[in-house]
C-alpha positions as CSV (number, residue, x, y, z in Angstrom):
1,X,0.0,0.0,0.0
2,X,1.7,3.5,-0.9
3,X,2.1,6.3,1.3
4,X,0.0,8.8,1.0
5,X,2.8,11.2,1.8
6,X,4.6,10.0,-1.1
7,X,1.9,10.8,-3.4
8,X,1.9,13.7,-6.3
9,X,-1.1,14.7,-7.2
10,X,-0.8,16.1,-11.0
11,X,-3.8,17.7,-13.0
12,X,-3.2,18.3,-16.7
13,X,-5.6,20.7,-18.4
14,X,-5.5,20.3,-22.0
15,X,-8.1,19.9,-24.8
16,X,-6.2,18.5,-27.1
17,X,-6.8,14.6,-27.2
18,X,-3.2,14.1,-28.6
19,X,-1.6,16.3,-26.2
20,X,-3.2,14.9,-23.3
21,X,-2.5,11.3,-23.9
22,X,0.9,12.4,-24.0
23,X,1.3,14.5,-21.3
24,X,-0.4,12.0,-19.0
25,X,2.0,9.2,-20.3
26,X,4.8,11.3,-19.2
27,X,3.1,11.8,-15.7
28,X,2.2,8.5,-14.9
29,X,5.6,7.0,-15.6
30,X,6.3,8.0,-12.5
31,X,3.9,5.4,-10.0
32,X,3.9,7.7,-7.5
33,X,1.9,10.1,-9.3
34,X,-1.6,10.6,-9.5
35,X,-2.7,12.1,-12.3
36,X,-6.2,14.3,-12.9
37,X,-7.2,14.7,-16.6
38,X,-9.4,18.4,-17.5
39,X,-10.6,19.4,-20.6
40,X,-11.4,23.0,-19.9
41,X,-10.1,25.7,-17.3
42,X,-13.2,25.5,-15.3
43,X,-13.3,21.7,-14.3
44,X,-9.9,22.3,-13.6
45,X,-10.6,24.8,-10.8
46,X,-13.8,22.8,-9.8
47,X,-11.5,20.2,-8.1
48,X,-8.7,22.5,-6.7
49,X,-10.4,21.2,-3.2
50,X,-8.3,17.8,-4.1
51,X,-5.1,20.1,-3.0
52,X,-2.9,19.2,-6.6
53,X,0.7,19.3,-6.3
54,X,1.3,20.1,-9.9
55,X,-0.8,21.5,-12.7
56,X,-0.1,21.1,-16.4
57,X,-1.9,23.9,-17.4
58,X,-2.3,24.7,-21.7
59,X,-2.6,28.6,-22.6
60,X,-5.2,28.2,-24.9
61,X,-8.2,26.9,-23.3
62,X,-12.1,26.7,-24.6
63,X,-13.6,28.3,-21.8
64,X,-10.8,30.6,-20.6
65,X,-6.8,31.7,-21.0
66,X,-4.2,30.1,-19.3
67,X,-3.7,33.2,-17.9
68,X,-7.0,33.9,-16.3
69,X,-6.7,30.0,-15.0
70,X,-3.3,30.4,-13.3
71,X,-4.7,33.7,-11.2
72,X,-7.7,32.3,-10.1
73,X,-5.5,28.9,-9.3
74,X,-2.7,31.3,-7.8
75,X,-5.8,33.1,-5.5
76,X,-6.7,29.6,-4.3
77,X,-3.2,27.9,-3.3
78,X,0.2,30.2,-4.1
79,X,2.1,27.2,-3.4
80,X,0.7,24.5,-6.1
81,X,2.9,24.6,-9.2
82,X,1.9,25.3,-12.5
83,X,3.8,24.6,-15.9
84,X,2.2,26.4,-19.1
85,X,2.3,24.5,-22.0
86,X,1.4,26.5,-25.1
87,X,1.4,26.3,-29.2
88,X,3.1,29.8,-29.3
89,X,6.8,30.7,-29.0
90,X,6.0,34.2,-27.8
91,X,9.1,35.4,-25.0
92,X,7.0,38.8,-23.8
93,X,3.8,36.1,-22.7
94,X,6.2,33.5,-21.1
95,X,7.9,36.5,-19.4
96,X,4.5,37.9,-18.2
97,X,3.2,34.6,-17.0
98,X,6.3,33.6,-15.1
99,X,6.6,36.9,-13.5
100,X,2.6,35.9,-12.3
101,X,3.9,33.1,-10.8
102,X,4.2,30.4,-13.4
103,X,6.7,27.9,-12.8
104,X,7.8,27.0,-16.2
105,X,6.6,28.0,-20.1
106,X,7.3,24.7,-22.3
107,X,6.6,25.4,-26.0
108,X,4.1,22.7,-28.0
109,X,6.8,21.5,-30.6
110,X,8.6,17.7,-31.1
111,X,10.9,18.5,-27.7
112,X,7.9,19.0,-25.2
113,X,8.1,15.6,-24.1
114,X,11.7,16.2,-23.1
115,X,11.5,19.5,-21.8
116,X,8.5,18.0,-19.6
117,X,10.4,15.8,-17.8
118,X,13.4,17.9,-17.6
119,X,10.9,20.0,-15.5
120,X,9.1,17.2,-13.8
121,X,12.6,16.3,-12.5
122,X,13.2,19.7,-11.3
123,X,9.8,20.1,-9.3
124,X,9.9,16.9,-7.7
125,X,13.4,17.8,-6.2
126,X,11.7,21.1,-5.6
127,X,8.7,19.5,-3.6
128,X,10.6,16.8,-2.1
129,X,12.8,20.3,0.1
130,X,9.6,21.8,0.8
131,X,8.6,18.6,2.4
132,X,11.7,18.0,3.7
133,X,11.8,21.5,5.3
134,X,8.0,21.4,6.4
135,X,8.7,17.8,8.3
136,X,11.4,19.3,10.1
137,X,9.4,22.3,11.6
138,X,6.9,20.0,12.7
139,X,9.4,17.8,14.0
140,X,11.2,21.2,16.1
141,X,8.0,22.3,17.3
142,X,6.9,18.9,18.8
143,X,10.2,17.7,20.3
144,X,9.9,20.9,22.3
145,X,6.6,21.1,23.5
146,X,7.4,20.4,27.7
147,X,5.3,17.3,27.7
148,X,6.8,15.6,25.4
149,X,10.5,16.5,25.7
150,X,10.7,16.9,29.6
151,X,8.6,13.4,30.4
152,X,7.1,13.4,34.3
153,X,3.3,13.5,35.7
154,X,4.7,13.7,39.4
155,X,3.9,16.7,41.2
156,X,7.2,17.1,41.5
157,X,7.2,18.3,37.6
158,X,4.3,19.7,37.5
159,X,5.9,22.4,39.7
160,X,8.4,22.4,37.1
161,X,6.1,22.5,34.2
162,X,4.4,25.9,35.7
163,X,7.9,27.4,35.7
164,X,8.5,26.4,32.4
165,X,5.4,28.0,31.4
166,X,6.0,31.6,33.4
167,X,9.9,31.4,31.9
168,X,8.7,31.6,28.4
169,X,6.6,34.6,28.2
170,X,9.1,37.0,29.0
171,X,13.3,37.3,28.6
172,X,13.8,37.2,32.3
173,X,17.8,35.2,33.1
174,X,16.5,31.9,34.2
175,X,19.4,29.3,36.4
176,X,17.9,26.1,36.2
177,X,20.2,24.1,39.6
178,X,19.8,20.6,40.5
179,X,22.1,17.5,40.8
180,X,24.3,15.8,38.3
181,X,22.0,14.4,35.4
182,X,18.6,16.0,36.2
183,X,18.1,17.4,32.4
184,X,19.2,20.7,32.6
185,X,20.0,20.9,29.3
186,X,17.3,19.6,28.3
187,X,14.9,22.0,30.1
188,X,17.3,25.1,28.7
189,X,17.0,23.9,25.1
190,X,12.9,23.5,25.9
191,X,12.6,27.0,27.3
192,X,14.6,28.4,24.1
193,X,12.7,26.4,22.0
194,X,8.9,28.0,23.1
195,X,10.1,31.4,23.5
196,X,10.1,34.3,21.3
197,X,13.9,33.8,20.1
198,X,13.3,30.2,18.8
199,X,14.2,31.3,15.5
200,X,17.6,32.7,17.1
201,X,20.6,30.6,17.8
202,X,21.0,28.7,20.9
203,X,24.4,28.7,22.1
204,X,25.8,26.0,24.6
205,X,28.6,26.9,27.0
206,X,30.2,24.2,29.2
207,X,32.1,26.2,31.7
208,X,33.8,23.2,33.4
209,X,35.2,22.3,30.1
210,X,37.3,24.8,29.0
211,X,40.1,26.1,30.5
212,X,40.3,29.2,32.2
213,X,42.6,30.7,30.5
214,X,41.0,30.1,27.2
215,X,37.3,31.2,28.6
216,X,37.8,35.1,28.1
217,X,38.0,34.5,24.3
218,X,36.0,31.7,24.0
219,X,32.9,33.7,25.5
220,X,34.1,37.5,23.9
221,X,35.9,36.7,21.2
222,X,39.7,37.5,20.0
223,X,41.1,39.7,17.1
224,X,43.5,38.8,14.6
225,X,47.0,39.3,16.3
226,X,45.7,39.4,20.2
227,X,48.1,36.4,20.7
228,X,50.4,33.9,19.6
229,X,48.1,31.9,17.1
230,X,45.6,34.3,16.4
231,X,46.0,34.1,12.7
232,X,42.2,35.4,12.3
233,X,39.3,37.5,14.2
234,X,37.1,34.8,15.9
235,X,33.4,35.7,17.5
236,X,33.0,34.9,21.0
237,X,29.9,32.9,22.4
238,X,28.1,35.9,23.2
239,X,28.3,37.3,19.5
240,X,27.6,34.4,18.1
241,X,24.1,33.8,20.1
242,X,22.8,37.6,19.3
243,X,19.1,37.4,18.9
244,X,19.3,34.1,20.5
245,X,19.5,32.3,23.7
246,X,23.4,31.9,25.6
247,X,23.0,28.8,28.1
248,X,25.9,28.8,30.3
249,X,26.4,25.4,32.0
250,X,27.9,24.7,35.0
251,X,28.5,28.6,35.9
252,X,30.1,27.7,39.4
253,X,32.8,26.7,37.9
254,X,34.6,30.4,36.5
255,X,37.3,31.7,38.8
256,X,36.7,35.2,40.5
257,X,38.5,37.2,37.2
258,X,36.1,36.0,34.6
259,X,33.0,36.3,36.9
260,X,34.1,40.0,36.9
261,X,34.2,40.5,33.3
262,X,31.2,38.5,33.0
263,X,29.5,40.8,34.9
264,X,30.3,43.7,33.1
265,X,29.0,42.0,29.8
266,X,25.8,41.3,30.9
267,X,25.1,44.8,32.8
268,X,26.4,46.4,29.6
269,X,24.9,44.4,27.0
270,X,28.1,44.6,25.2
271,X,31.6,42.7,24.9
272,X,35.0,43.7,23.8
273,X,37.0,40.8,21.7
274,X,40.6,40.2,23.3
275,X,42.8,42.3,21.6
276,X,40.2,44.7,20.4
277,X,39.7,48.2,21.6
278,X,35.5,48.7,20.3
279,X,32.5,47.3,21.9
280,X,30.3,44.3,20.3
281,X,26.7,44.9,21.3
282,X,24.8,41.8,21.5
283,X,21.2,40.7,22.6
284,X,21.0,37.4,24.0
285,X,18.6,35.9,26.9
286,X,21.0,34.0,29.5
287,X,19.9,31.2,30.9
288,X,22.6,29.4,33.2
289,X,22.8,26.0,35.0
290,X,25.0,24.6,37.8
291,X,24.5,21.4,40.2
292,X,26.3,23.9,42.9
293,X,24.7,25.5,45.4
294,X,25.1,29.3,44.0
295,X,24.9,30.8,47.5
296,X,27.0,28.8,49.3
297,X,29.4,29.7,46.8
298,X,28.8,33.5,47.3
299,X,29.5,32.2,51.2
300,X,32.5,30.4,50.5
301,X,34.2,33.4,48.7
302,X,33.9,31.4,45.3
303,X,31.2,33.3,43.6
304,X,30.9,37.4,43.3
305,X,27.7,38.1,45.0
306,X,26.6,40.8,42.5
307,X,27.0,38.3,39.7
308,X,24.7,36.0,41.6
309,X,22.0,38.5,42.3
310,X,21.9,39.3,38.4
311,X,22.4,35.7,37.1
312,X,19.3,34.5,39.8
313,X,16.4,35.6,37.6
314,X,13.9,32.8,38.2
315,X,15.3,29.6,40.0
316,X,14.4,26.5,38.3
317,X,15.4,23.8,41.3
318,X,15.1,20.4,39.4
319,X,13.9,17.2,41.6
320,X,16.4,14.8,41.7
321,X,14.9,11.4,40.1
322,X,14.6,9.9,43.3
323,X,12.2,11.9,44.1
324,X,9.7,11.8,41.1
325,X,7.9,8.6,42.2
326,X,6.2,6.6,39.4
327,X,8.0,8.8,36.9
328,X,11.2,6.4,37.0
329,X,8.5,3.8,35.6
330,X,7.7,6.4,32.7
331,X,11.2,7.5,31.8
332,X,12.4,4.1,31.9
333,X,9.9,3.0,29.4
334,X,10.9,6.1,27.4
335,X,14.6,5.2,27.2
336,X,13.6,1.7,26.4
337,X,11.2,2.3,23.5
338,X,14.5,4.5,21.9
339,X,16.9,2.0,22.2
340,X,15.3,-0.7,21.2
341,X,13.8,1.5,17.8
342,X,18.0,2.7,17.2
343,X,18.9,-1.2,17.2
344,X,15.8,-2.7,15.6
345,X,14.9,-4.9,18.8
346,X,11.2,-4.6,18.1
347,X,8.4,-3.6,21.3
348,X,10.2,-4.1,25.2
349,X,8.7,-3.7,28.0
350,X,9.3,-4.3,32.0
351,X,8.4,-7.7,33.8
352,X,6.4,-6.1,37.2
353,X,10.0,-7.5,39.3
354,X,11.7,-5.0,36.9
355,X,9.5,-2.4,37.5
356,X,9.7,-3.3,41.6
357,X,13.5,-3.4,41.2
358,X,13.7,-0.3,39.9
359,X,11.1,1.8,41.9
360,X,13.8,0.9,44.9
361,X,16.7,2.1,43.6
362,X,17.9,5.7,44.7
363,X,19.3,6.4,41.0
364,X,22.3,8.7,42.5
365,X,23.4,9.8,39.0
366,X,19.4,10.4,38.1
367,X,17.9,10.4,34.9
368,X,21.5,10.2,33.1
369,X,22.2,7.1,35.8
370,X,18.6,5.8,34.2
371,X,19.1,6.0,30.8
372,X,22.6,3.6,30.7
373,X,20.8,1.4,33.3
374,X,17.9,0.8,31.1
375,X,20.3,0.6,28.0
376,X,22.5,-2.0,29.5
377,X,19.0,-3.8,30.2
378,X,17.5,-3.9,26.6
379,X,21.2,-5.3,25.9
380,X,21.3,-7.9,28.6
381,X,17.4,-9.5,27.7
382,X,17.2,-12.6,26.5
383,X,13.5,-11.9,25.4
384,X,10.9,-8.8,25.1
385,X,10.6,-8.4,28.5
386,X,13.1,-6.9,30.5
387,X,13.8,-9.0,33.7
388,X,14.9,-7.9,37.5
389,X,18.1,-9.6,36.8
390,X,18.6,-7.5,33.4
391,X,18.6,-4.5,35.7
392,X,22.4,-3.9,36.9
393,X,23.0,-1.2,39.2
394,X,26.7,-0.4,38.6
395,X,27.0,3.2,40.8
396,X,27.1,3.8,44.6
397,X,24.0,4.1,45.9
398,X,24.0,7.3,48.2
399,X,22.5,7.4,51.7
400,X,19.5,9.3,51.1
401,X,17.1,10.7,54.4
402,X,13.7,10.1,53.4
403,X,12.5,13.4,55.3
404,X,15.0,15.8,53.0
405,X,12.3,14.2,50.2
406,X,9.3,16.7,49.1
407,X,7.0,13.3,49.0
408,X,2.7,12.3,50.0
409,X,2.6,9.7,53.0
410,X,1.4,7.0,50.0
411,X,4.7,7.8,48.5
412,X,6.3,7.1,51.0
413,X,5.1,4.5,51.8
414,X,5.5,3.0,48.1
415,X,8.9,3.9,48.4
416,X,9.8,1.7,51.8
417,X,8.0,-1.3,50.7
418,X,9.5,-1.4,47.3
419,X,13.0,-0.6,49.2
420,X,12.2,-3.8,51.2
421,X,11.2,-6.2,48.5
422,X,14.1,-5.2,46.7
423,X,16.4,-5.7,49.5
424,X,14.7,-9.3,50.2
425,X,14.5,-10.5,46.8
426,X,10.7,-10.1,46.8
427,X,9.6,-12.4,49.7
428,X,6.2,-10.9,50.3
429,X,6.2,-13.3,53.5
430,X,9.3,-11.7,54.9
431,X,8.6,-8.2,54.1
432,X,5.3,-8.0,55.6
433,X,6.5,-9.6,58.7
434,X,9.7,-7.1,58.8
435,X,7.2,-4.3,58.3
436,X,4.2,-5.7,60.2
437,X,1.9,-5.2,57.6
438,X,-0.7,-7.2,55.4
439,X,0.5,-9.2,52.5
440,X,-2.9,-8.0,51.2
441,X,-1.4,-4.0,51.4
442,X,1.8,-5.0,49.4
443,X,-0.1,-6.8,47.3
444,X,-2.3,-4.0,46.7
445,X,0.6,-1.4,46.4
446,X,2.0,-3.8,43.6
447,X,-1.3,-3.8,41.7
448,X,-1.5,-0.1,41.9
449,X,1.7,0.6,40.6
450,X,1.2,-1.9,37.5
451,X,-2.1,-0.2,36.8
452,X,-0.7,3.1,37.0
453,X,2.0,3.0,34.3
């Protein structure tokens, strides 16, 4: 069965029986086409509802011009294309007719046919970009919609999504904190992404990862000669995200000297390039992200304090995994579903002991710690289903106080008893007896937790 995505859609207009034959045979060589046969101008616009890709339109009509059919045709849909085909060589009509909007004039002689598919060619490629180019905004502007790129119901991220939502109306300097592997990059790239300055560059600094001694020029710039190697004038960060959005990751990490000209930059709105002597205005929205805690930096002496106050903006604290309940389930599915697609595994899914296992696990290294876990799992399988003993937990776990936890009693409570029958290899028996509860109560938390993912 074809795609219907894959379809052309060609009308011909013509009236002459010899002409139309042919034109059609040329059309339908390709399968993919599907061709609509008129004999007058009017039928023709009759069935522009069908949405044609192409029109093969001849000049001299019964009813009408091809000229008074392409405008109306033109009023309808400016984007469907329309090829005249006509008996007369005249240049000053095919001028007039492309300059109306007319993709090619073919003249009516013993090279149409050629000429014909010459242009055929030439559209398709032409189409095939458009489509190309239309699949790919479609594709930007649902890959960064919040619910689909940032994946969570707890209330934890609800919070978060109601951030999300206040950070995008305006420009306001956003620092998104939370531990190692949380998503802050993904949440910066989703706030870009629904703001105004979408169409602008987004610009990704890793502060950690570049020397400091190299970070002046790498976020102002350098001109040509400002030191040994600087064979050419190079934009800095900031220049390059104008219009745009500059995410600086990992901000805690700049030492005192670079904070200061930082500083100066952003209160400015302008940078000079090392070496240069004139200031670069640029207009960028800063959003930052560190897993530090930015004020006990300022305490320690590590962080200027005015740099803090204007970098603060609004605070985007991320919950650590741990804490998202039956989003672990959720995400987990997630990362399965995309490695298993990459590697053509066909449909996994979790056995409920996975599921268990992995509800009582602490995930230290969070959603990042998640997504190599469930990898590693799809890998180590022997079937569909992912098993408890596909699961390897390879890190650490930290010591975590269950009171320092934003969670309900029921989650809570999830959280112990899963903790338990992980730790007991899923003795119900045991668990109930080391808790003094039902077995009915686990039992029931078990079927609650398989009905709610």
């Amino acid at each position: 069965m074809k795609n219907k995505n894959s379809i052309t859609r060609i009308f011909v207009v013509e009236d002459d029986f010899m002409y139309q034959r042919m034109i059609k045979y040329v059309m339908e060589l390709n399968p993919d086409h599907e061709v609509h046969v008129f004999a007058s101008g009017q039928e023709c616009l009759q069935q522009l509802h069908l949405q044609p890709d192409i029109i093969s339109l001849d000049y001299t009509l019964p009813d009408m011009t091809g000229e008074e059919v392409l405008a109306k045709i033109k009023k309808f849909n400016e984007e469907i294309i329309v090829v005249i085909l006509s008996g007369q060589q005249d240049i000053s009509t095919a001028v007039k007719l492309l300059k109306k909007g007319a993709y090619d004039y073919i003249t009516k002689d013993e090279e149409t046919k050629d000429r014909l598919l010459n242009t055929l060619s030439h559209i398709k490629k032409h189409l095939n970009l458009q489509k190309e180019v239309a699949h790919l905004r479609t594709q930007l502007n649902t890959k960064f919609q919040f619910d689909k790129s940032i994946i969570g119901t707890s209330k934890a991220m609800q919070r978060i999504f109601q951030l999300l939502e206040k950070a995008v109306k305006t420009n306001i300097t956003v620092s998104i904190t939370g531990e190692t592997g949380t998503g802050k990059e993904v949440v910066a790239n989703a706030i870009h992404h629904n703001s105004n300055r979408k169409k602008g560059p987004l610009v990704a600094v890793n502060m950690s990862a570049i020397p400091h001694e190299l970070l002046e020029s790498e976020l102002f710039g350098y001109e040509k000669g400002a030191f040994t190697g600087a064979n050419t004038r190079k934009k800095g960060q900031f220049e390059l995200a104008d219009k745009g959005t500059l995410f600086l990751d990992e901000i805690a990490d700049m030492n005192l000297s670079i904070q200061a000209k930082l500083l100066r930059a952003i209160q400015e709105r302008e940078v000079r390039r090392v070496g240069g002597e004139q200031p670069v205005k640029f207009d960028v929205r800063i959003i930052i992200a560190t897993h530090k805690d930015l004020a006990e930096e300022v305490r320690k002496g590590n962080f200027r304090e005015d740099l803090y106050y204007r970098l603060l903006g609004l605070n985007i604290q991320l919950p650590p995994l741990r804490e998202r309940g039956n989003d672990i389930i959720l995400l987990a599915q997630y990362f399965l579903n995309d490695f298993a697609k990459k590697n053509q595994l066909g449909k996994m899914a979790f056995s409920k002991a996975a599921k268990s296992k992995l509800l009582g696990y602490t995930f230290p290294g969070n959603v990042r710690e998640l997504k190599a876990i469930i990898d590693l799992s799809a890998v180590m399988a022997m079937d569909k289903i992912i098993e408890a003993e596909d699961i390897q937990f390879n890190s650490i776990q930290k010591e975590v106080g269950f009171l320092t936890q934003e969670m309900t009693m029921e989650e809570y409570k999830h959280r112990i008893i899963h903790f338990y029958l992980t730790k007991y290899d899923k003795d119900v028996l045991l668990v109930a007896k080391k808790l003094d509860i039902g077995k009915s109560t686990i039992y029931r938390m078990l079927k609650e937790t398989e009905t709610s993912i």
